[in-house]
Steps between C-alpha positions, in 0.01 A plus 500: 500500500785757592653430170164550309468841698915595380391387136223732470678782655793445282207499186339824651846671558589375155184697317588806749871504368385477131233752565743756681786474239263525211356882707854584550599496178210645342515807738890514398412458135301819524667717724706771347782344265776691641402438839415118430809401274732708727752274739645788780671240693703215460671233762726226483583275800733183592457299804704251663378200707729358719276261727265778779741792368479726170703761311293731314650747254282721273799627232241720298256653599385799288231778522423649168328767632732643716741390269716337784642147593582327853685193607312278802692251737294311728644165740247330699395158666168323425343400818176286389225737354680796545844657433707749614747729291760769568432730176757762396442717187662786303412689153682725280412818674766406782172403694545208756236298703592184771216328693302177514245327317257237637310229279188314595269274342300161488321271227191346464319298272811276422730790491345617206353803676797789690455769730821656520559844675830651487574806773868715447623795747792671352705776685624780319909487460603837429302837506323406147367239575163468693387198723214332355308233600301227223232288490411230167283206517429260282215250367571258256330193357680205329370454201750268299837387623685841342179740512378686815228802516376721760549824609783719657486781773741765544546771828756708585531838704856673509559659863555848518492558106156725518320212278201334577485099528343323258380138414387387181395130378551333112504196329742315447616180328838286563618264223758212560612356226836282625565423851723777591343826289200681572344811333230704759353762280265759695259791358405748754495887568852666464646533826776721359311733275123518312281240342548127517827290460605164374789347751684180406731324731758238361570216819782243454490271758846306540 
C-alpha cells in the first residue's frame, strides 16, 4: 500500500513537473527578448571529496552586469544531512569576503524529491567590502537519472551598505549528463541590475 501511495505521488509530481516547465518556458518565451535571451551571470565550480571532507573552488565566476569576476574557496566537513564550510571570496575590485556557509537538506519519495537550504555569513575584509549575510533554497524533483526541475530562491542583505534585503524565487532545472558534470541553469529577476537573468553554473565533481 505505501508503495502504491509513492507511485501515485511520483505520477502526480511527474504531471506537476511537466506542467511547471512547460509555464516556465512559455512565460520566458514571451518576455522581452533582451531580457529573456540575456545570461548576466556565469559560475563554474570544482569540488573535491575526500571521505566527510570537501574542497570547493569556484575559479570563475563572472557578473556581466557589473562587468566583474570573483574567485570562491570554500573547505568543509559533511556531517550527515548537513555541512559546514569556511567560505573565503575575493573579486577584481580588490574586494574580499571570509565567513561560513551551512548546508541542509533531506529526501523523500526515494530521494527523488530535495529540500536543500543553503545559509552564508561573510565578513567584510577591508573597508570595501560590506558583510552580508545569504539565504538560497532549493526544490527539486528527479525526473530522469541526469534531469532535475524545481525552483530556486535567492536572499541576501549587505550590512551597512544602505540597500534593502531582498529575496526572490525562479525556476530552475539541473542536467547531468556523465557522472561527474552538472549544468544548473536558473531564470529569475536580476539581482545585479533590471529585468530578468539567465544564470548557468558548470559543476565538475572529481
Amino acid at each position: 500500500m505505501k508503495n502504491n501511495l509513492i507511485r501515485k505521488t511520483e505520477k502526480t509530481l511527474r504531471k506537476l513537473t511537466a506542467l511547471s516547465t512547460l509555464l516556465s518556458a512559455s512565460y520566458i518565451a514571451h518576455a522581452k527578448p533582451a531580457q529573456a535571451e540575456e545570461v548576466h551571470k556565469v559560475a563554474v565550480e570544482s569540488t573535491f571529496t575526500n571521505d566527510k571532507d570537501i574542497l570547493k573552488i569556484r575559479p570563475y565566476d563572472h557578473n556581466f552586469t557589473k562587468n566583474s569576476q570573483r574567485v570562491d574557496m570554500l573547505v568543509g566537513r559533511n556531517f550527515g544531512p548537513a555541512t559546514l564550510y569556511n567560505y573565503w571570496k575575493f573579486d577584481q575590485n580588490g574586494r574580499s569576503w571570509g565567513g561560513a556557509r551551512l548546508d541542509v537538506g533531506f529526501k523523500a519519495l526515494e530521494d527523488r524529491l530535495s529540500f536543500d537550504l543553503q545559509t552564508r555569513y561573510f565578513l567584510g575584509l577591508n573597508e570595501e567590502s560590506k558583510d552580508e549575510v545569504y539565504a538560497i533554497p532549493t526544490i527539486y524533483y528527479q525526473v530522469f537519472d541526469f534531469l532535475k526541475v524545481g525552483v530556486m530562491g535567492y536572499g541576501k542583505n549587505s550590512i551597512d551598505d544602505g540597500k534593502k534585503p531582498y529575496f526572490f524565487l525562479g525556476p530552475s532545472v539541473v542536467i547531468k549528463p556523465t557522472k561527474h558534470v552538472s549544468f544548473r541553469f536558473f531564470y529569475g529577476p536580476d539581482m545585479f541590475g533590471e529585468g530578468e537573468m539567465i544564470y548557468p553554473k558548470i559543476d565538475y565533481n572529481h
